[in-house]
N, C-alpha and C positions, 0 to 999 in steps of 0.2 A: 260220177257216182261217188256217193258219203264212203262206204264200204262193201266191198266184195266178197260174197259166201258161196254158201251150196244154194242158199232163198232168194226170194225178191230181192231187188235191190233196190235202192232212191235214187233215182236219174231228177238233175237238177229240176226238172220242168213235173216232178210228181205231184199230186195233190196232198199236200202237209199238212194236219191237223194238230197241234199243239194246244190242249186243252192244261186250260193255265199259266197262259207267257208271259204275266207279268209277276208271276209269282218266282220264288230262289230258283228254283230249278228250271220251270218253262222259258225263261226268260233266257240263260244260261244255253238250253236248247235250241233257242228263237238267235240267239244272238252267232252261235255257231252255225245253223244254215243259211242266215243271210249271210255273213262274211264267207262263207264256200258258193254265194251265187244264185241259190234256192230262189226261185221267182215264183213260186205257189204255195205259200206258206198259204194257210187259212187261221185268221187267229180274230178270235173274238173276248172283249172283257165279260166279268163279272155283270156287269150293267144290261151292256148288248145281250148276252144271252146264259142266262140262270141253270144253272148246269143240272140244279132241282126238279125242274120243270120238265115231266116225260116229255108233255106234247111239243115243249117247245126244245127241244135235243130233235126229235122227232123231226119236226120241222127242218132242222137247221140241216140233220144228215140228208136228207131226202133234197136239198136244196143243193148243197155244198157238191155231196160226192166224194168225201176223203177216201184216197186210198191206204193212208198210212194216218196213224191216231199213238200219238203220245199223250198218254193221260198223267200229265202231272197236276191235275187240279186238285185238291182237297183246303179243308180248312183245318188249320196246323198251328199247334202252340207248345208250349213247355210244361212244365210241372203242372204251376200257379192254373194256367188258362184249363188243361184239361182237368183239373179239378173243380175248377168253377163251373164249368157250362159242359160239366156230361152229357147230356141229352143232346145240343148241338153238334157234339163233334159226333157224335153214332150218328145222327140224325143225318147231317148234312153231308158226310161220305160214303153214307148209304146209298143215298140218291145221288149222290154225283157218280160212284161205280154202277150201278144198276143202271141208269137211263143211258150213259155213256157205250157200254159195255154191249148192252143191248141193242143200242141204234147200231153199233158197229154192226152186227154179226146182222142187222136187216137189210142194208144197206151195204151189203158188201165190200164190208172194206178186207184190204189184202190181208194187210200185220196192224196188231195194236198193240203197244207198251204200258202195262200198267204199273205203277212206280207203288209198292208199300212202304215199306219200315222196317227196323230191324224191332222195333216194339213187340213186332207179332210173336216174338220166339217169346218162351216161357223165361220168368223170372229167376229161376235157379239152374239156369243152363248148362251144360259144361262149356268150357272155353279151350279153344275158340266156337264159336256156335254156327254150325254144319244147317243148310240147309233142311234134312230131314228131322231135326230138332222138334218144327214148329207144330204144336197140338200133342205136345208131352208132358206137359204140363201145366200148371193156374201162372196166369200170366201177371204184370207188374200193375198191384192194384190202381197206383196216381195216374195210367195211360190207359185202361184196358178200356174204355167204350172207342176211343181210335184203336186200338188195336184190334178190336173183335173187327171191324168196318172195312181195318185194309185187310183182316184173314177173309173177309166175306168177299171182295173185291177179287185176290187172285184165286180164290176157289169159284166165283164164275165165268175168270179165264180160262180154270180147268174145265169145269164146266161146257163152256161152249166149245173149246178146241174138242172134247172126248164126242160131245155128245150131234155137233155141230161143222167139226173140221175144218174149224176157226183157226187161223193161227195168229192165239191171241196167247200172251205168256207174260211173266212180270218180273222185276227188278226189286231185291229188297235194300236200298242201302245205307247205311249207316250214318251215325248226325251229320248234316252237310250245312257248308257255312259258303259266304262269299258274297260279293258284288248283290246288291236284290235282297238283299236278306232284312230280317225284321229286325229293327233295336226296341221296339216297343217293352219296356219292361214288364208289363202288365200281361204279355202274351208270348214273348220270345222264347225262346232256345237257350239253352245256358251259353253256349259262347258269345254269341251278341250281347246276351245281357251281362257276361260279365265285361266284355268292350266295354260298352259304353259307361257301365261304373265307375271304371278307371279313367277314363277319358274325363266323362264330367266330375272326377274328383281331383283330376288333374290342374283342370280349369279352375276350382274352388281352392288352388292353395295345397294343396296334395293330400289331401283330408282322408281319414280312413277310410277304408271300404269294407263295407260288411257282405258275405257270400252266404247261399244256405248252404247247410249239414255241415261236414265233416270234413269234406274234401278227399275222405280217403277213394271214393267212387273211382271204376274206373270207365274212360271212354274212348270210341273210335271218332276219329273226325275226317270227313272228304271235302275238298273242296270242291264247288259245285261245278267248275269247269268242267273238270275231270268226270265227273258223271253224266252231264250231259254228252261227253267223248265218250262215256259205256255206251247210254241210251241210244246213240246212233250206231255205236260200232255192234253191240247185240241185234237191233232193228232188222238187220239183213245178214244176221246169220240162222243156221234149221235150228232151232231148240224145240225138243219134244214138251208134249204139250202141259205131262204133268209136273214139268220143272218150273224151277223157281232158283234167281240166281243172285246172290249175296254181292253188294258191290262195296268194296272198301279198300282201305290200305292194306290190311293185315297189322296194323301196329296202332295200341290202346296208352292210353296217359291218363294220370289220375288229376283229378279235378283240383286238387290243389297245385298239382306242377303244371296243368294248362293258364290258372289262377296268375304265379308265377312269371308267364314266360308272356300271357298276354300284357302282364302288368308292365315288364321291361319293355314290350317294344311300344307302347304308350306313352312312356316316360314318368309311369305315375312312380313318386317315392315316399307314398304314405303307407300306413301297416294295413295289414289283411285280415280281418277278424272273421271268425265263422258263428253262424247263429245256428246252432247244435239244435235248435226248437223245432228248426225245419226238415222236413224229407230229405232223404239219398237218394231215394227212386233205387234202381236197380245195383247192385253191388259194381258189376261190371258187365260191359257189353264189348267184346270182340267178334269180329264175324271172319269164318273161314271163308274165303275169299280165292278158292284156289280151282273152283270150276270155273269161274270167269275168267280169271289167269289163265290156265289149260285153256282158251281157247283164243288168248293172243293178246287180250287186253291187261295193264296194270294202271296205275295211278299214277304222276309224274307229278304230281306239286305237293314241295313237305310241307309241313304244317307251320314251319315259321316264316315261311315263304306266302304261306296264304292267309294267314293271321296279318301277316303287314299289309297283303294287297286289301285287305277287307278294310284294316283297318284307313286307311286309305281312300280307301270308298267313303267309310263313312262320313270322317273329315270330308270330304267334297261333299256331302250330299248335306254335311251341318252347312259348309259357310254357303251353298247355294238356298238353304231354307233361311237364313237370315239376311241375305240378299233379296228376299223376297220372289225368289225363283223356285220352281218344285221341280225336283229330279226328275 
């Protein structure tokens, strides 16, 4: 058994549904139950089965039979990407929560984990920001059509648990990085994308590197092992139905000393310039973190520990791409 509560448990032979396992976080989940022995994972790609498609979610639960559903699938980007394809990202986490969500609760599944954001809390938070925060305020205009999508996502967990006695509940946690993760500069995350600027400015001779805004932002970052050790470790414990539970470190760094610290363990020794022309996005994002703690879980990998091992990652997955092998 993963872990032991008052709830269900996961006995290795359960039926595991991991909606999104080759995405940072599913994969992250996928990779921690097979190495603990899990032999009924149930995991399908993008391709095989279109998370969009009622009928065929429909289809898949009515076939399958999960009794346990981690919903890490959505489509996920940074500043740049959710300002360009608004309509997409509302569009298409709409319907991956809704058909998701809803096949659970027809098809009897036991527990489902719906995975949000710390996006969803409003813009002018106080800090640290407490779970009952979210819907207090106008939220961060560069993210709000993801963020309206994952607020609609755990309010039809509350939804089915109140009205249904679903026990379906969700996870909000803060920026996560690691192993799987996207370097695509066109759509990533600011920590990937600022990796890989230093990386490939390293490789050019150690040439500047330009960042957006100010740097003065500030941010929480988890690596994504450690969350998928939440997502299993919360799975089978009771959380009532209208909770929602913050996952992070407790400890926020500003985007210019993340800038900094990536840069060193890269080995990049060129200057740092910032293009002021661009967004900050939110002032700062901290998440109180101390319900999930109170019930036995923390985080274990710091941040300079997990910036090398990504960084790392990436490096293998460059000289395997120029090998002409795909990760």
């Amino acid at each position: 058994m993963v872990s032991k509560g008052n709830g269900d448990t996961i006995e290795t032979n359960s039926r595991i549904y991991v909606a999104g396992h080759r995405g940072l976080v599913g994969s992250a989940i996928t990779r921690r139950f097979e190495a603990a022995g899990y032999s009924n994972l149930i995991l399908r790609t993008s391709t095989e089965l279109d998370l969009r498609d009622q009928g065929a979610v429909m289809r898949f639960f009515e076939e399958t039979r999960p009794e346990f559903v981690f919903l890490a699938a959505a489509r996920v980007g940074g500043i740049l990407a959710n300002s360009s394809y608004p309509a997409d990202f509302i569009y298409d986490n709409l319907a991956i929560s809704t058909n998701v969500i809803h096949a659970a609760y027809r098809f009897g599944v036991r527990r489902l984990l719906f995975l949000g954001s710390s996006c969803i809390y409003p813009r002018e938070c106080p800090q640290p920001i407490r779970e009952e925060y979210l819907l207090t305020g106008p939220l961060e205009p560069t993210n709000e059509p993801y963020a309206v999508a994952k607020i609609a996502g755990l309010k039809l967990c509350q939804a089915y648990a109140r009205q249904h006695d679903c026990k379906f509940f969700s996870l909000m946690p803060t920026n996560i990085y690691g192993p799987g993760d996207n370097f695509d500069l066109e759509n990533s995350h600011v920590l990937p994308a600022i990796l890989r600027k230093f990386h490939e400015a390293k490789l050019s001779g150690h040439t500047p590197v330009t960042l957006w805004g100010t740097g003065q932002p500030k941010r929480e970052f988890l690596y994504v092992d450690d969350l998928a050790d939440a997502c299993i470790f919360s799975m089978s414990r009771e959380i009532a139905p209208e909770n929602i539970l913050n996952v992070g470190t407790g400890k926020d760094i500003s985007i210019e000393e993340l800038a900094e610290l990536i840069q060193e363990i890269a080995g990049h020794q060129g200057e740092i310039l910032w293009d002021r022309t661009k967004p900050d996005g939110t002032l700062r994002k901290l998440l109180d973190v101390s319900k999930l703690q109170a019930m036995g879980w923390k985080a274990r990998i710091g941040l300079r520990d997990g910036i090398a091992m990504t960084y790392k990652y990436y490096q293998n997955s460059q000289s395997l791409r120029s090998s002409g092998f795909n990760k």
